[in-house]
N, C-alpha and C positions, 0 to 999 in steps of 0.2 A: 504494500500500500504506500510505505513513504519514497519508495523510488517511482513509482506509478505519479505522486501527486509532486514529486519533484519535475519529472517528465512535463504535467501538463503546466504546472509553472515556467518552463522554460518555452513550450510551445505558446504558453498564452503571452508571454515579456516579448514574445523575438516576432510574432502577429502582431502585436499592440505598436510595436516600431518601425511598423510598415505605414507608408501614407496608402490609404484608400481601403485599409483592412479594416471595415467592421466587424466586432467581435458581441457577441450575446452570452446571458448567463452569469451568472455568481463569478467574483475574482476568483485565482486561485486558492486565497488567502481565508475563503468561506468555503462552508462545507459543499462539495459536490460531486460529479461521476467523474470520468476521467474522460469525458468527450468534451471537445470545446467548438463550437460552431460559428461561424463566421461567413461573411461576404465580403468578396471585394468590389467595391465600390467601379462602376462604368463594365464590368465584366461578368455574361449571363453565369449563373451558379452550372450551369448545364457544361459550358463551353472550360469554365477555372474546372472542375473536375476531369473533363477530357484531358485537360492540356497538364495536369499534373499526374492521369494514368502514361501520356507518353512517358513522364519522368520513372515512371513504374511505383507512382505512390496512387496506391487506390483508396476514394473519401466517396463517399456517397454525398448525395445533392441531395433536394427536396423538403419535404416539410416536415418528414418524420412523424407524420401522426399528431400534429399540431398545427392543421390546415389554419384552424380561424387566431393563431398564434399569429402564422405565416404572414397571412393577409392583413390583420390588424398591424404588421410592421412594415406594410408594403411590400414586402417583399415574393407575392404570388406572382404568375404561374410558378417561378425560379427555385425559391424557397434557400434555403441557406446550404454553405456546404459543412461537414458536418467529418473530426479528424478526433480521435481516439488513440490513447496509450492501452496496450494489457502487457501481460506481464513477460512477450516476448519481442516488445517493442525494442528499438533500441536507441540509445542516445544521437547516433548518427543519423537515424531516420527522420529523427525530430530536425535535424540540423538541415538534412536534404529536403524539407518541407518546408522549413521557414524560409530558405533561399531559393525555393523552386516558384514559393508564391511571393517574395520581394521581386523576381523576374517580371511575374504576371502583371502584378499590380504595375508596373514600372515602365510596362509600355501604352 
């Protein structure tokens, strides 16, 4: 668990320091799962998840079962993309994610 919520503390600090990365949900720092979900700002949620399976990082889109969430934050049809630690995550992976989508956001 504390290497798990150290993980999503560094994925949530290294998103937070991107321009264009909106982030959802309790800080690291409050009690929560180890998913953190997010959008980047000008880029469909459909389109950032393709472009970061090229990178061979796979994140689910969409709304996860909280359509009128979704909608209530504008962010329908798109819905948010959605990146999780377990417990055979690894610290590089986290590093190849926050610089795969500092790319995205960046162009």
């Amino acid at each position: 668990h504390e290497r798990g919520m150290a993980q999503v503390s560094r994925l949530w600090s290294g998103l937070a320091a991107i321009d264009r990365v909106r982030l959802f949900g309790p800080t690291p720092d409050r009690p929560r799962t180890s998913t953190v979900s997010f959008v980047i700002e000008g880029v469909r949620s459909s389109e950032a998840a393709g472009r970061l399976a090229e990178r061979g990082l796979f994140l689910s889109h969409g709304d996860f079962y909280a359509a009128t969430v979704v909608d209530r934050l504008g962010l329908a049809p798109e819905g948010l993309i959605r990146a999780g630690t377990a417990c055979y995550t690894t610290d590089g992976e986290i590093e190849r994610l926050i610089e795969a989508v500092r790319e995205i956001a960046a162009r």
